[in-house]
gemmi code that builds the backbone of each chain (N, CA, C; Angstrom):
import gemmi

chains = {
    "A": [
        ("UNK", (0.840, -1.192, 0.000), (0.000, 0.000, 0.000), (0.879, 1.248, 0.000)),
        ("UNK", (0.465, 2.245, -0.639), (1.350, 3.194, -0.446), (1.397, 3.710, 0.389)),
        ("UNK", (2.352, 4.514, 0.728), (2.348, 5.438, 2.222), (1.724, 6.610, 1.705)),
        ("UNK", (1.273, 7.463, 3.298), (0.828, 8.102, 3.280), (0.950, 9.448, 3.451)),
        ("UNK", (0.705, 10.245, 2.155), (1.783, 11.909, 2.007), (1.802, 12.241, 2.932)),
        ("UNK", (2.736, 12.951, 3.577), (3.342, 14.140, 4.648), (2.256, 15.007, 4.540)),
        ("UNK", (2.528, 15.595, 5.469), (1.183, 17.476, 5.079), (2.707, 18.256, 4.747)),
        ("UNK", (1.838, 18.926, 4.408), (2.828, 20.239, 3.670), (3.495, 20.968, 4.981)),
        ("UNK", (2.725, 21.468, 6.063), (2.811, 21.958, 7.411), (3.137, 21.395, 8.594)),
        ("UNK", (4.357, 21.475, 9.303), (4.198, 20.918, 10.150), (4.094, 21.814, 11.651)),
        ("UNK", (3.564, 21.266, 12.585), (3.640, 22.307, 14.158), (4.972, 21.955, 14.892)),
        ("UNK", (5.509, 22.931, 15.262), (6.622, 23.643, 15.517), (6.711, 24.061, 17.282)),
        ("UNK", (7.446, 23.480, 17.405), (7.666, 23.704, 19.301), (8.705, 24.857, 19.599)),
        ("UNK", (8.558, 26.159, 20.041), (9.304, 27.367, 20.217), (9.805, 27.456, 21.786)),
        ("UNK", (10.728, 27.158, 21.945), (10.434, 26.761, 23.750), (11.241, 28.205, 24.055)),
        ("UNK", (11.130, 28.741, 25.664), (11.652, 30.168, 25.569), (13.371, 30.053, 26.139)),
        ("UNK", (14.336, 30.882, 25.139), (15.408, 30.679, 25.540), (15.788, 31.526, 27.799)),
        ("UNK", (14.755, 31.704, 27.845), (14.975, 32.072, 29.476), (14.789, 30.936, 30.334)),
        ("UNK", (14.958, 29.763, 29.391), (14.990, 28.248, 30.432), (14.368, 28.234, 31.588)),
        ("UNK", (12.725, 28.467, 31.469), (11.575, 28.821, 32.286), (10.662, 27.824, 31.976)),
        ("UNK", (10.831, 27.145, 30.489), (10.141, 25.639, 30.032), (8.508, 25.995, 29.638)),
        ("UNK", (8.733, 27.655, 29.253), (7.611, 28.122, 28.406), (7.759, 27.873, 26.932)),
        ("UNK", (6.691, 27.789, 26.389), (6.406, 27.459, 24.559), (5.585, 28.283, 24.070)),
        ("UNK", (6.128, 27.962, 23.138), (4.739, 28.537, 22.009), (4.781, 27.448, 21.062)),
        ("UNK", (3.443, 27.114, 20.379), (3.827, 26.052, 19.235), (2.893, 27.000, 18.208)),
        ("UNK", (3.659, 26.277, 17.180), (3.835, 27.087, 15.815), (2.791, 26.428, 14.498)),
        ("UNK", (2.420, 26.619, 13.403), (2.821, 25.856, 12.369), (3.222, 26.633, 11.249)),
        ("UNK", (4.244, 25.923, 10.632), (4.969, 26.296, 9.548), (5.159, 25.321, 8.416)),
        ("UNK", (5.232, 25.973, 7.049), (6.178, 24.747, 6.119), (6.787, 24.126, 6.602)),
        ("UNK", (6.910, 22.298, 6.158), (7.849, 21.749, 6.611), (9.447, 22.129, 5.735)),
        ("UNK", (9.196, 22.873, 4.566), (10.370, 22.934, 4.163), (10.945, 24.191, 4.471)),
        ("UNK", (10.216, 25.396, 5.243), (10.631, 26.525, 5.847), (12.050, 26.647, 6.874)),
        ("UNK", (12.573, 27.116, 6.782), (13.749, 27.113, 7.695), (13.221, 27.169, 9.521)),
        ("UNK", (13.915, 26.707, 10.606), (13.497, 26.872, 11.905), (12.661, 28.228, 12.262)),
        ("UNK", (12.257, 28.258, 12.777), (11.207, 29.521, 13.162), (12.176, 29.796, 14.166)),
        ("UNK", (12.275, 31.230, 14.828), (12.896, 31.751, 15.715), (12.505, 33.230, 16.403)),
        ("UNK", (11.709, 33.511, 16.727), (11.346, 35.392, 17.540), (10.937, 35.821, 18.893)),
        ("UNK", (11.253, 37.270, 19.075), (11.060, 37.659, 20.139), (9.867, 37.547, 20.234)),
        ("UNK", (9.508, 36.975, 21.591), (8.217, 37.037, 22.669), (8.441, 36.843, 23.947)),
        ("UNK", (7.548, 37.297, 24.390), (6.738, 37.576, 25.320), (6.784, 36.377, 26.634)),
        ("UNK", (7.645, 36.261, 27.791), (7.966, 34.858, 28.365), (7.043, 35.274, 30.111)),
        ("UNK", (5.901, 35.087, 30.040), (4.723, 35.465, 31.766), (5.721, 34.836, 31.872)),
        ("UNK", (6.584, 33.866, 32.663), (7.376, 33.773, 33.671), (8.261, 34.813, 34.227)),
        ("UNK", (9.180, 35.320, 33.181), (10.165, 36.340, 33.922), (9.521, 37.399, 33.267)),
        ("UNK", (8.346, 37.463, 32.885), (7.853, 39.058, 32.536), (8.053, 39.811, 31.600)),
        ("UNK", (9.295, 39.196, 30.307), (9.859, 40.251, 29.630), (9.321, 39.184, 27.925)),
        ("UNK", (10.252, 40.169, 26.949), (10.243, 39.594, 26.100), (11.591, 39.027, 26.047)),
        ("UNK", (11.568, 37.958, 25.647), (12.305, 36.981, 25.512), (12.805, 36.353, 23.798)),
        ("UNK", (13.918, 35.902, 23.824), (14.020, 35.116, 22.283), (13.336, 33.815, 22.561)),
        ("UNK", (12.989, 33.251, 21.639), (12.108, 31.903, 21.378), (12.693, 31.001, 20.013)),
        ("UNK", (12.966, 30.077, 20.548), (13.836, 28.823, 19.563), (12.946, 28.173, 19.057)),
        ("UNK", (12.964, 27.434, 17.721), (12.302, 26.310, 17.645), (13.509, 25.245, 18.283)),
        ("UNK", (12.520, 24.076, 18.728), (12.893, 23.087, 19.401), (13.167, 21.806, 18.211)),
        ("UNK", (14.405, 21.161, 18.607), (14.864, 20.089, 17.337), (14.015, 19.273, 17.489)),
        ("UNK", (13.823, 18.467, 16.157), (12.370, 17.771, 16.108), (13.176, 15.983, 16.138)),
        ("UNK", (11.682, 15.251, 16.121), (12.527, 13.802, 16.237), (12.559, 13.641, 17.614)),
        ("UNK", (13.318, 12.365, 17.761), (13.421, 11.826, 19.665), (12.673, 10.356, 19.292)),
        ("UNK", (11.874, 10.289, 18.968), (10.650, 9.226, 19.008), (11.033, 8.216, 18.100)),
        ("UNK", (10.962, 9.161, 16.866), (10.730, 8.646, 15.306), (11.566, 8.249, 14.963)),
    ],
    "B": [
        ("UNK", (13.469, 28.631, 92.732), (12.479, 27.817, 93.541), (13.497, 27.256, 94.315)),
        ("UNK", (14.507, 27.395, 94.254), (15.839, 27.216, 94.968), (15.773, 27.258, 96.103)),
        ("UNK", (15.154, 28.630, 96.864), (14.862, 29.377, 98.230), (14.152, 28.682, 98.928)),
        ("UNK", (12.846, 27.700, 97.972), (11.952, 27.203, 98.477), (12.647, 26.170, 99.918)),
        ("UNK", (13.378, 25.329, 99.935), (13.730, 24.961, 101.091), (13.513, 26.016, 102.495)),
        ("UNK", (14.374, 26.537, 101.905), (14.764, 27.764, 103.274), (13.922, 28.430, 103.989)),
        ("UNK", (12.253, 28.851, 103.090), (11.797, 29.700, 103.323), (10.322, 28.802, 103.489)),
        ("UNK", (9.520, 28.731, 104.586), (8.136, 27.661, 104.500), (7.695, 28.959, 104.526)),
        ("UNK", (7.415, 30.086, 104.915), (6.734, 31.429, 105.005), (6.119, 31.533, 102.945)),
        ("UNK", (7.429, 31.453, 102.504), (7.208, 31.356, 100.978), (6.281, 30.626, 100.336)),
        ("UNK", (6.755, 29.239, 100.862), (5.864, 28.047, 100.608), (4.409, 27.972, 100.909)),
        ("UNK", (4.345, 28.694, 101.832), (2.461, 28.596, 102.141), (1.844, 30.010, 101.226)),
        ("UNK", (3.032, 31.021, 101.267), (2.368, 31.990, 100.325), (1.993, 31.661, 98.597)),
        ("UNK", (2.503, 30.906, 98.057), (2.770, 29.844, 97.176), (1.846, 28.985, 96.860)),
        ("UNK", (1.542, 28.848, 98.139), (0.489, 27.180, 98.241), (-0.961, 28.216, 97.850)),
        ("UNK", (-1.068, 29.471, 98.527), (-2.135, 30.400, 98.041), (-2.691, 30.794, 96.590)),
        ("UNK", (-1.383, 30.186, 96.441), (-1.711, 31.296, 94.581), (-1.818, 29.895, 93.963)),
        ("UNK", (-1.747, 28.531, 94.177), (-2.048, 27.497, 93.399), (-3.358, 27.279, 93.235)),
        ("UNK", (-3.847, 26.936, 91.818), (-4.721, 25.986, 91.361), (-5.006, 25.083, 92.425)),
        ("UNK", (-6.628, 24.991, 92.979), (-6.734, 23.811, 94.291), (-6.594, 22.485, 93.237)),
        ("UNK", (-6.107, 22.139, 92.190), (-6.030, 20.952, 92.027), (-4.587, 20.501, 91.885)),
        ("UNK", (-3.704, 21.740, 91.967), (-2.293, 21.496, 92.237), (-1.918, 21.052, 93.245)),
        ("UNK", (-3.328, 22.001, 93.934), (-2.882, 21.651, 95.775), (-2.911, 20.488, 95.964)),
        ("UNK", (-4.330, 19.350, 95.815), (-4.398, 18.952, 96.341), (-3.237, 17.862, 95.538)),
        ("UNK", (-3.092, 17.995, 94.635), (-1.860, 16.935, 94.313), (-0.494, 16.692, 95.073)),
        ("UNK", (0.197, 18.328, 95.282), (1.062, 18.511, 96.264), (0.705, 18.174, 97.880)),
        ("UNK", (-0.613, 18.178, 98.082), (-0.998, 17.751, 99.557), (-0.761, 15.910, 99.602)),
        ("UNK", (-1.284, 15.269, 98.499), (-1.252, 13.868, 98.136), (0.003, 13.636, 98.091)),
        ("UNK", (1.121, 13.820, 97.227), (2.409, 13.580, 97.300), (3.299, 14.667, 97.218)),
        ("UNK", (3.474, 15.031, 98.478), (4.583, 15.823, 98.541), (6.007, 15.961, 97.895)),
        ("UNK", (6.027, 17.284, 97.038), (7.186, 16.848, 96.374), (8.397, 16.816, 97.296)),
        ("UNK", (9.806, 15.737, 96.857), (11.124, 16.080, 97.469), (11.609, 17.326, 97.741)),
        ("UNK", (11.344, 18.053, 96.984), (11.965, 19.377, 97.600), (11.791, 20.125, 98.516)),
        ("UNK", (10.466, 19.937, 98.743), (9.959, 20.794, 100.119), (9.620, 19.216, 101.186)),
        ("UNK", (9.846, 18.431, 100.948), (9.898, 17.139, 102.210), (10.671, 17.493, 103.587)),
        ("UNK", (11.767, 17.810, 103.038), (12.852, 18.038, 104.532), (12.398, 19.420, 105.324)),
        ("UNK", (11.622, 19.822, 104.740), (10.892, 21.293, 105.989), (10.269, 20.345, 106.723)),
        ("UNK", (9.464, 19.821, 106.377), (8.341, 19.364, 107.313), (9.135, 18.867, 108.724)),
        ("UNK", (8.003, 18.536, 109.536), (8.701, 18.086, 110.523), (8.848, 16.922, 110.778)),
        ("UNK", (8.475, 15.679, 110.412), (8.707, 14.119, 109.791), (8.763, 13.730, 108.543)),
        ("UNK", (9.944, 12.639, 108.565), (10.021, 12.680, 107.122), (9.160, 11.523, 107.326)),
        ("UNK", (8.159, 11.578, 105.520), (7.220, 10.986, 105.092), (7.846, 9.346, 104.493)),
        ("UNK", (7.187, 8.670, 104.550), (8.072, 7.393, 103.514), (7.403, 7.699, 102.232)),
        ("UNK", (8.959, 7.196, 101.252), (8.787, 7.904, 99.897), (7.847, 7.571, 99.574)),
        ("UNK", (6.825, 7.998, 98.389), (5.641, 7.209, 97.489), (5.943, 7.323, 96.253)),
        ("UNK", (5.260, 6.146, 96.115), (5.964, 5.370, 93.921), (5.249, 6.886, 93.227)),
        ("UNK", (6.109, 6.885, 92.281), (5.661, 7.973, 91.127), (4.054, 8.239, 90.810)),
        ("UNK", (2.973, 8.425, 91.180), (2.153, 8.702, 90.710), (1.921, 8.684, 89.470)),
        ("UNK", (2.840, 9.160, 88.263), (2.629, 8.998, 86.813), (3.234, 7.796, 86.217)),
        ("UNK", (4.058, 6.671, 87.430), (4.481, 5.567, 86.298), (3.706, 4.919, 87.007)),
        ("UNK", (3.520, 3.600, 86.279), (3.013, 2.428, 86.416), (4.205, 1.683, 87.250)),
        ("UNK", (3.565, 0.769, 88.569), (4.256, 0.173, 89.480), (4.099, -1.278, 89.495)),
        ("UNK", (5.511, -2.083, 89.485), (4.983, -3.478, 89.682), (4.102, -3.625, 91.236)),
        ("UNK", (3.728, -4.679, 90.737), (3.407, -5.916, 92.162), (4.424, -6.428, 92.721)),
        ("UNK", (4.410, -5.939, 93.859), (5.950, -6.538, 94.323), (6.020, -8.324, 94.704)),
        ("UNK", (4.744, -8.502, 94.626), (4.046, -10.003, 95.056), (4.054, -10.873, 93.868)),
        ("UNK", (2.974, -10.104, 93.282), (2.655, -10.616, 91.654), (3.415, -10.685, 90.426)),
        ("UNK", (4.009, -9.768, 90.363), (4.557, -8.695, 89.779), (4.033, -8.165, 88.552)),
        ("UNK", (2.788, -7.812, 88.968), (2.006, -7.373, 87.275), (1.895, -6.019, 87.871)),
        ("UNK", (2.177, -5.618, 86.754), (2.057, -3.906, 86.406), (0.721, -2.963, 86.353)),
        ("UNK", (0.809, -2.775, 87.625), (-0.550, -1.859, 87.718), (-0.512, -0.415, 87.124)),
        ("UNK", (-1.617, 0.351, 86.906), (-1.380, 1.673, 85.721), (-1.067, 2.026, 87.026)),
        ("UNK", (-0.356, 3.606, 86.275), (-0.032, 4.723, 87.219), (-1.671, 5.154, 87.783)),
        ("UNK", (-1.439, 6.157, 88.792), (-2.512, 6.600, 89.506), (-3.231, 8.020, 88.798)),
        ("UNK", (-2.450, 8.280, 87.972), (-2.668, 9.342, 87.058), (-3.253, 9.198, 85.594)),
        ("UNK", (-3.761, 9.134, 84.608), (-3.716, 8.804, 83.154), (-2.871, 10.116, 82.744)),
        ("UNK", (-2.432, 9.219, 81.510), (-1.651, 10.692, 80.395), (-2.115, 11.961, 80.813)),
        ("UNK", (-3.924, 11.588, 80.232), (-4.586, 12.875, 80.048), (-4.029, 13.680, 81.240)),
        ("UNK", (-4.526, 13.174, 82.315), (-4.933, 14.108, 83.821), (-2.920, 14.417, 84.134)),
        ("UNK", (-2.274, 13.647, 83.748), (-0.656, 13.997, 84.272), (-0.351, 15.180, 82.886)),
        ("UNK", (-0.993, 15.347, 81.904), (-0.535, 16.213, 80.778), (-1.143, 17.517, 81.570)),
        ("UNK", (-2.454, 17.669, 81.913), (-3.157, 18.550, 82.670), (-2.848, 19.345, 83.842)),
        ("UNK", (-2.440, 18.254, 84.813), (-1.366, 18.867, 85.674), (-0.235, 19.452, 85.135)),
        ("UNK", (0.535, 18.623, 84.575), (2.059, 19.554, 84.119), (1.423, 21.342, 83.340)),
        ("UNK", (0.353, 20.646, 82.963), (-0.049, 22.278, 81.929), (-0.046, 23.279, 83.167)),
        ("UNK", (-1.160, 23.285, 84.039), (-0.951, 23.840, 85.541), (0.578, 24.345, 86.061)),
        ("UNK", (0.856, 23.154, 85.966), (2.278, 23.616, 87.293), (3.012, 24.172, 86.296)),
        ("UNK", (3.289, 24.441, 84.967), (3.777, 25.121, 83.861), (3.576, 26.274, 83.646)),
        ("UNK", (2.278, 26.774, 83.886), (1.687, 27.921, 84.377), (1.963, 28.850, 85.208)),
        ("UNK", (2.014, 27.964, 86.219), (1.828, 28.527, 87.607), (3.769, 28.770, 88.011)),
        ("UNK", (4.809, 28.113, 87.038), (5.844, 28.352, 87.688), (6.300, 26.842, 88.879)),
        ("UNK", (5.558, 26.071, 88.936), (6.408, 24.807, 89.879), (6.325, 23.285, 89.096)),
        ("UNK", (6.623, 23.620, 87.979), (6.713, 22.350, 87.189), (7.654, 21.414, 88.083)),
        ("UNK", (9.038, 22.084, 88.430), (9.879, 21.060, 88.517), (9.410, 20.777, 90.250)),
        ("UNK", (8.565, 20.949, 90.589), (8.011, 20.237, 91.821), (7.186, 18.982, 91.824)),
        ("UNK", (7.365, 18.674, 90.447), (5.827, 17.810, 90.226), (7.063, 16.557, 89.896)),
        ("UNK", (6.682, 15.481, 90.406), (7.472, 13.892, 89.964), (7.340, 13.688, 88.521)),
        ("UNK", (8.683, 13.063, 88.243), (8.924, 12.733, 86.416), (7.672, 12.293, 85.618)),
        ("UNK", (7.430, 12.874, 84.886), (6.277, 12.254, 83.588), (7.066, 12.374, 82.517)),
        ("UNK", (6.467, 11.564, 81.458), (6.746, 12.001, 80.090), (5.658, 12.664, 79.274)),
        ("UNK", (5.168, 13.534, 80.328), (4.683, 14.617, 79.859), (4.837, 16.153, 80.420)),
        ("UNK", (6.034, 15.880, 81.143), (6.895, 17.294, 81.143), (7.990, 18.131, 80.120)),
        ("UNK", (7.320, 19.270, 80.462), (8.158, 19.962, 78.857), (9.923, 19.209, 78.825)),
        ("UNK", (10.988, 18.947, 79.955), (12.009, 18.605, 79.549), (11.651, 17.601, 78.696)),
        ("UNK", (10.766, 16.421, 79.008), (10.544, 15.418, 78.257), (10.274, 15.695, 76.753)),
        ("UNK", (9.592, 16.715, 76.328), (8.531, 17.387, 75.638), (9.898, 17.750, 74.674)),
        ("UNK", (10.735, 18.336, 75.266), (11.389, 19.262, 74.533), (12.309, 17.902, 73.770)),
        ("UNK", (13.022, 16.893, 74.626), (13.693, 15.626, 74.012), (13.376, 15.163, 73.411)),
        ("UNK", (11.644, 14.632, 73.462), (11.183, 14.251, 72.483), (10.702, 15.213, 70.750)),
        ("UNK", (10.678, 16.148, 70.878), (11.007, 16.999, 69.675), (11.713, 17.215, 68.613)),
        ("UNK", (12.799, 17.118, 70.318), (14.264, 17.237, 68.795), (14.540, 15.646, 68.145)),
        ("UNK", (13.681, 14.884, 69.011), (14.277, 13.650, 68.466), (13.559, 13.349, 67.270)),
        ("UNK", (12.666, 13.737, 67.116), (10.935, 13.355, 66.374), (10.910, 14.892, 65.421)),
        ("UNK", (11.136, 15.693, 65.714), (10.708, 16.749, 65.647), (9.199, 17.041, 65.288)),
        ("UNK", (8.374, 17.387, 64.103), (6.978, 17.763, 64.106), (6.097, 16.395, 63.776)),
        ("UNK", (7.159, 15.161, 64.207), (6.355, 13.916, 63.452), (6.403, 14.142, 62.089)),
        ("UNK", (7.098, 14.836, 61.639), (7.251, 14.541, 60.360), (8.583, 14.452, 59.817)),
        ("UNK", (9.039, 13.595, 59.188), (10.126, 12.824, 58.775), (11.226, 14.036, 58.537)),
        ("UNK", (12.159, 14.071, 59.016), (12.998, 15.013, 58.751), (13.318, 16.000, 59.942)),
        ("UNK", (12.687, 16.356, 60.404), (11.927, 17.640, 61.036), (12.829, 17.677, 62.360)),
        ("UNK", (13.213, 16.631, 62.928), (14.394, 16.780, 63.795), (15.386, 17.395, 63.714)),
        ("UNK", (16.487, 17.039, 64.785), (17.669, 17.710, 64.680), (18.496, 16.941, 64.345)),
        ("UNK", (19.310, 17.502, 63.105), (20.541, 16.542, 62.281), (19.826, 16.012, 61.195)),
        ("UNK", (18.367, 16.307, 60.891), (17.845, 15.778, 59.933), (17.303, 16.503, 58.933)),
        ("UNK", (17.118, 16.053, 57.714), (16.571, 16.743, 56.525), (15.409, 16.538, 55.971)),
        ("UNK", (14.381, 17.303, 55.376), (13.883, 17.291, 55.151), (13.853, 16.566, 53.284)),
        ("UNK", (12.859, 15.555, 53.040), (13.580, 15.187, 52.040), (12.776, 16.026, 50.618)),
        ("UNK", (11.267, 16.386, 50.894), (10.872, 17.310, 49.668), (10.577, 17.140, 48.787)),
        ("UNK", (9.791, 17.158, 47.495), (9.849, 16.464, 46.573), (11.079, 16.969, 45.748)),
        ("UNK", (10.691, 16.330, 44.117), (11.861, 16.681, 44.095), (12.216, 18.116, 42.902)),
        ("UNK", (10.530, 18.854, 42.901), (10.805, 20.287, 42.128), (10.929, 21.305, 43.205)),
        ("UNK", (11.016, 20.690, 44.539), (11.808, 21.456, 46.100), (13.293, 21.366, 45.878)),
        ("UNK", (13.352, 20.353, 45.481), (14.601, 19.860, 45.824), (15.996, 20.871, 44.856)),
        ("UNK", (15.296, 20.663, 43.172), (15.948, 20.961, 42.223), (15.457, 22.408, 42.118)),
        ("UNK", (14.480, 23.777, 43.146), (14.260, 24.594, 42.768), (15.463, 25.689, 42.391)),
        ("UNK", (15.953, 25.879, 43.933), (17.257, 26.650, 43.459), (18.219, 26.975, 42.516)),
        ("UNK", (18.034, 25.566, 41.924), (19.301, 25.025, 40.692), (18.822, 25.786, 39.612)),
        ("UNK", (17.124, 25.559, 39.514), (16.637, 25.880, 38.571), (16.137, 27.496, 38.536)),
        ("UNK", (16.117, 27.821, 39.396), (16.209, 29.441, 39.392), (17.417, 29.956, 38.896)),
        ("UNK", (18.362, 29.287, 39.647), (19.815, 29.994, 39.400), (20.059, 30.056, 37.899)),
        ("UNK", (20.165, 29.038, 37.508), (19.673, 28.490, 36.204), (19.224, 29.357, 34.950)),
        ("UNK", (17.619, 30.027, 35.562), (17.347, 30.799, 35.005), (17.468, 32.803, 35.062)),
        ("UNK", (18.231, 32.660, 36.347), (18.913, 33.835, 36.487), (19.811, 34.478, 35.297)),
        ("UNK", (20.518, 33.357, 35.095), (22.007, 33.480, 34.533), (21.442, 33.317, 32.967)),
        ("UNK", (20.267, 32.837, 32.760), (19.854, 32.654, 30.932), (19.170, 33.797, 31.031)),
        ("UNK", (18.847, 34.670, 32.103), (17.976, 36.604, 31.572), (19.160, 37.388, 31.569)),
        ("UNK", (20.452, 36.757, 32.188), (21.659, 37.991, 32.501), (22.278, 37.687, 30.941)),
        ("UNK", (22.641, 36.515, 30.047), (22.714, 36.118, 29.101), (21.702, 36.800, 27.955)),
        ("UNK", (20.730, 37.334, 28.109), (19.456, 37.210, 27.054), (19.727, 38.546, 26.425)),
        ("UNK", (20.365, 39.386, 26.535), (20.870, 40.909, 25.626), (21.844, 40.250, 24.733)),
        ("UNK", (22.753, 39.566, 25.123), (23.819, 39.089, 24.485), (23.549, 38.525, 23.520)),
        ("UNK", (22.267, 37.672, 23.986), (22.213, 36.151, 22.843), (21.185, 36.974, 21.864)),
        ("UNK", (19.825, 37.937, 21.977), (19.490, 38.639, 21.583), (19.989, 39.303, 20.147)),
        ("UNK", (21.754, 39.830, 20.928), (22.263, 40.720, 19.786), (22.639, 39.878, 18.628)),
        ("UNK", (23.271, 38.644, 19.092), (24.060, 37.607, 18.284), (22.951, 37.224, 17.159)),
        ("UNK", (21.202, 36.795, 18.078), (20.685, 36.683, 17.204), (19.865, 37.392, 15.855)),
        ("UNK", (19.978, 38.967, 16.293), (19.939, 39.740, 15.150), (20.677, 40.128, 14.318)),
        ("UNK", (22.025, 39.674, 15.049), (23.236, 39.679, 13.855), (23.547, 38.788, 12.737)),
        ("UNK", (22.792, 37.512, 12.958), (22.664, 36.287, 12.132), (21.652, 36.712, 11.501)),
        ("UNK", (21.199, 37.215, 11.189), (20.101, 37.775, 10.124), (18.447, 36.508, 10.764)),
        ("UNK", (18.505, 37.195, 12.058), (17.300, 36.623, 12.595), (16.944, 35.115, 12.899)),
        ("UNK", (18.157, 34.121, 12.602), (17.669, 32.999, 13.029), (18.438, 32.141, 11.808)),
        ("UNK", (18.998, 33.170, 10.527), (19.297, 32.430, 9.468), (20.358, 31.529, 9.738)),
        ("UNK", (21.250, 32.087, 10.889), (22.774, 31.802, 10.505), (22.757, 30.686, 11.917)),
        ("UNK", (21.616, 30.699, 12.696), (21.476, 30.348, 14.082), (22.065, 28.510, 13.697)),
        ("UNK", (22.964, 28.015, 14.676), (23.668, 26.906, 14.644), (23.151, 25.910, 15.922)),
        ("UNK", (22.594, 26.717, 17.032), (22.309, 25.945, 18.276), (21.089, 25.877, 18.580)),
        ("UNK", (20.220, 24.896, 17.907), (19.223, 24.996, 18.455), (18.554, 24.296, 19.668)),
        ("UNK", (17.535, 24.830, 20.264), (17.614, 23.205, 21.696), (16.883, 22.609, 20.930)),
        ("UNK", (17.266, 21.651, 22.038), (16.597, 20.153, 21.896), (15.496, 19.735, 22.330)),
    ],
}
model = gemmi.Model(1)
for chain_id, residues in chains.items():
    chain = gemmi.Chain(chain_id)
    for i, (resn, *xyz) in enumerate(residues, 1):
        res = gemmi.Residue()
        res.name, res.seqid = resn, gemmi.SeqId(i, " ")
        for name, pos in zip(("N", "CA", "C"), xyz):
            atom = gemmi.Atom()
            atom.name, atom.element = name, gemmi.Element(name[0])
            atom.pos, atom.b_iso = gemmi.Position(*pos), 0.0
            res.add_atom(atom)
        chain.add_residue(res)
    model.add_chain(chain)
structure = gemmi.Structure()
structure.add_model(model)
structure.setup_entities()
């Protein structure tokens, strides 16, 4: 049977670089480069940079 | 309460200001300390708060007191200033206080020489504050680096 296409989009885990273990999740092209921007981290109050998180672990 | 020997004038002024159920305890068994005023000495009597063998049998009869009523008294004579007139319980604060540090709040740790064990986002909080202290004192820096990479283009470290 054939497999079954990818989506075009995938969701995207932005975790906050103030190592507070806040996120944001995303969706983006999967062929888009990492997502990466300033926001907004309610833990320490400020704006903060935001990473995407490396994907995989499981799979 | 030192004086108390020396002085029976004291002692009856004393005996005035007690709780009559102190009294009559101190009238029932006279404590050692004020024994040698009197003018015969009394023959000793078993502890009131422990339990005494049978000197025949030898089965262990209760004390003449229960917990409750010997916790009650000590609360009294604790009060009133003549605790240490009252015969050993283990429900006098010295006792009180030994057993504390040994036990401390009944709850595991809580003694002396002992730790509390915490779970374990108690345990690892500090680490993890500190932690995140030092990634906001960092966050201008990493900030600049990352607008200098043209926003994320050039970015090499990403987490995991």
């Amino acid at each position: 049977m054939a497999k079954k296409a990818k989506s075009r989009t995938i969701a995207v885990r932005l975790v906050s670089m103030a190592l507070t273990g806040y996120y944001k999740t995303l969706i983006r092209p999967r062929t888009h480069r990492p997502l990466s921007m300033l926001k907004y981290d309610p833990v320490v109050r400020k704006k903060v940079l935001f990473l995407e998180q490396k994907r995989g672990g499981r799979g | 309460m030192a004086n108390l020997h020396s002085n029976p004038k004291k002692l009856v002024s004393l005996a005035h200001t007690l709780h009559p159920r102190l009294l009559r305890f101190f009238a029932r068994y006279p404590p050692a300390a004020i024994v040698p005023t009197l003018t015969e000495p009394a023959p000793a009597l078993p502890n009131p708060f422990k339990c005494q063998k049978h000197l025949v049998t030898g089965r262990r009869h209760d004390p003449v007191f229960s917990l409750r009523r010997q916790a009650e008294i000590v609360k009294l004579a604790r009060k009133q200033g003549v605790e240490e007139l009252l015969p050993h319980t283990v429900k006098g604060t010295e006792e009180r206080m030994k057993r504390r540090a040994e036990n401390g709040l009944r709850v595991k740790g809580t003694g002396v020489g002992q730790k509390v064990k915490g779970k374990e986002s108690e345990r690892t909080l500090k680490g993890r504050l500190e932690k995140r202290r030092q990634a906001m004192l960092d966050m201008p820096q990493m900030i600049q680096t990352w607008k200098e990479r043209g926003h994320g283009r050039g970015w090499k470290k990403w987490p995991k």
